[in-house]
N, C-alpha and C positions, 0 to 999 in steps of 0.2 A: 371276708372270704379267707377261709386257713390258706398253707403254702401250698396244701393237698391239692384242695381246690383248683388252685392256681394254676399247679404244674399239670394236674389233667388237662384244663383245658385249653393250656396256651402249649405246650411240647408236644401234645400228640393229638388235641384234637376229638375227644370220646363223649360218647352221650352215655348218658345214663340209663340203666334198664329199669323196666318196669316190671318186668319178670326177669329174676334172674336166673341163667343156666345154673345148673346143680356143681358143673366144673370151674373150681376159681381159683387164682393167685395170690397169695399176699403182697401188699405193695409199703412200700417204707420209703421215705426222703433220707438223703446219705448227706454227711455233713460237706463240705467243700473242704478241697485241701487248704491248706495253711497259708501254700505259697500262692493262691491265684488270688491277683488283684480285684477281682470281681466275685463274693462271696454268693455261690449259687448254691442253693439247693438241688438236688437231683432226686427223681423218682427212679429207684427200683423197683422190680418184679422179683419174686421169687419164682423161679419158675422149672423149678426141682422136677413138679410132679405133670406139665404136662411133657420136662422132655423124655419121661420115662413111657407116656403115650404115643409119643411120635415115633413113626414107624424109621426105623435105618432106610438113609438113601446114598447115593454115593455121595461124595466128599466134591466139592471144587476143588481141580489140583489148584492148591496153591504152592506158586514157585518157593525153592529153598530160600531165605531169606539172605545165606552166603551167594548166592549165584546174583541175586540182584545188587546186594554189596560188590564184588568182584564188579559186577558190568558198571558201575555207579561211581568205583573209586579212583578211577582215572582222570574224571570230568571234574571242570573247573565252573563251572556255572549252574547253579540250581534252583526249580522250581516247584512249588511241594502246591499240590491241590488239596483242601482241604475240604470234603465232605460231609458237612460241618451235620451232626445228627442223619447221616446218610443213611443208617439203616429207614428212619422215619419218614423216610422219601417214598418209600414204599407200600401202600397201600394193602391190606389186608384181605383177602374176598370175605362173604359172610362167614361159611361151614370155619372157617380158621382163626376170625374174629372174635366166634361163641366161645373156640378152645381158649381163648388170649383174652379172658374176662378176669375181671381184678377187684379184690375190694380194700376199699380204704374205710376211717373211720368213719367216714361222713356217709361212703354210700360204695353201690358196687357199679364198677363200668365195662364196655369192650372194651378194646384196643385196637385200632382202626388201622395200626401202622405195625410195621414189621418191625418186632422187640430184638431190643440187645437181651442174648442169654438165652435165647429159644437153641437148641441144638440142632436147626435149618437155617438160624438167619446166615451166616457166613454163607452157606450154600446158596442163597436165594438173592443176597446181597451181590455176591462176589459175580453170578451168574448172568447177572441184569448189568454190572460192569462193561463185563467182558463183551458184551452183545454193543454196550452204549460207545466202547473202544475199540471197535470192533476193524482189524486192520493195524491198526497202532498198537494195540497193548505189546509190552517185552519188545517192542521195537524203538519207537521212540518216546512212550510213557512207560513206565513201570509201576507194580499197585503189588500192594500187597493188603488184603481184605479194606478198608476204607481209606488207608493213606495211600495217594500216588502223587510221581515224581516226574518229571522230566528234567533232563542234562545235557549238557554238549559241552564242546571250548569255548565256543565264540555266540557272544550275544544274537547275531542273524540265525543259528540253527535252531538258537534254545527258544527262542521266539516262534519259528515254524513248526516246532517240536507242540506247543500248547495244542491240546485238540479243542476242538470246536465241536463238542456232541449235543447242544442245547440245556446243558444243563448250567446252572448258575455255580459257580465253585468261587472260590475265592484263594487269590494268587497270592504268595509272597515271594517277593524274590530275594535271592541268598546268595551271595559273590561272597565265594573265599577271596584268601587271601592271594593264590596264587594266578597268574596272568600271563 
């Protein structure tokens, strides 16, 4: 089984068509950086031509990224959630599926899960967020499109600060230096 193979079916999930829709993307593996200890391959989409089909919709206000720094740079305790392939979290309907069809060399597939590089997913990502933090967000977690944060002084806050939305995320915690 190539790595093509591989990464179709274990990162997103796709079957393969038997008839293929006439609108497709090219797909390519990107090499891993230098630095990660763990050499992965990653599948790309090209997907130039269907964001030139997608019709304009409003934008998710994302907050200024200085205003989350300001509110962030006081706190001495931090927790970063990390979203780990979160746009992929997201499931595709069919009609948006057929548009998010790909071919490799081996063969052509959907794409079942919501693509990094579409010029919706931020919109659609960030929107299902905000819904899942809904009350919290810019209060005591802060996000900025797949990475969010929680802060405080003291270990009892930053702890009641984690939200509980059902989703599985994975913590790390980060103690500066200052106390």
């Amino acid at each position: 089984m190539t790595q093509m193979v591989r990464e179709c079916k274990y990162r997103v999930s796709l079957p393969t068509l038997p008839d293929p829709p006439a609108f497709h993307c090219p797909a390519i593996l990107m090499k891993p950086h230098k630095e990660k200890d763990k050499p992965e391959y990653r599948m790309v989409l090209n997907l130039k031509n269907l964001n030139k089909l997608v019709l304009p919709r409003s934008n998710f206000p994302l907050p200024p990224a200085a205003d989350i720094i300001a509110k962030l740079s006081f706190k001495k305790l931090f927790i970063t959630l990390d979203h780990t392939l979160g746009f992929y979290q997201l499931v595709l309907d069919e009609r948006s599926s057929k548009l998010c069809s790909f071919h490799t060399s081996e063969a052509q597939y959907l794409l079942c899960r919501l693509p990094m590089g579409s010029s919706m997913s931020v919109h659609a990502y960030c929107s299902t967020m905000a819904k899942c933090y809904e009350g919290i967000l810019h209060r005591t977690i802060w996000g900025y499109v797949d990475d969010f944060w929680t802060a405080s002084n003291t270990f009892e806050e930053l702890v009641l600060g984690v939200p509980n939305c059902g989703n599985q995320v994975y913590t790390d915690l980060l103690i500066t230096g200052n106390s």
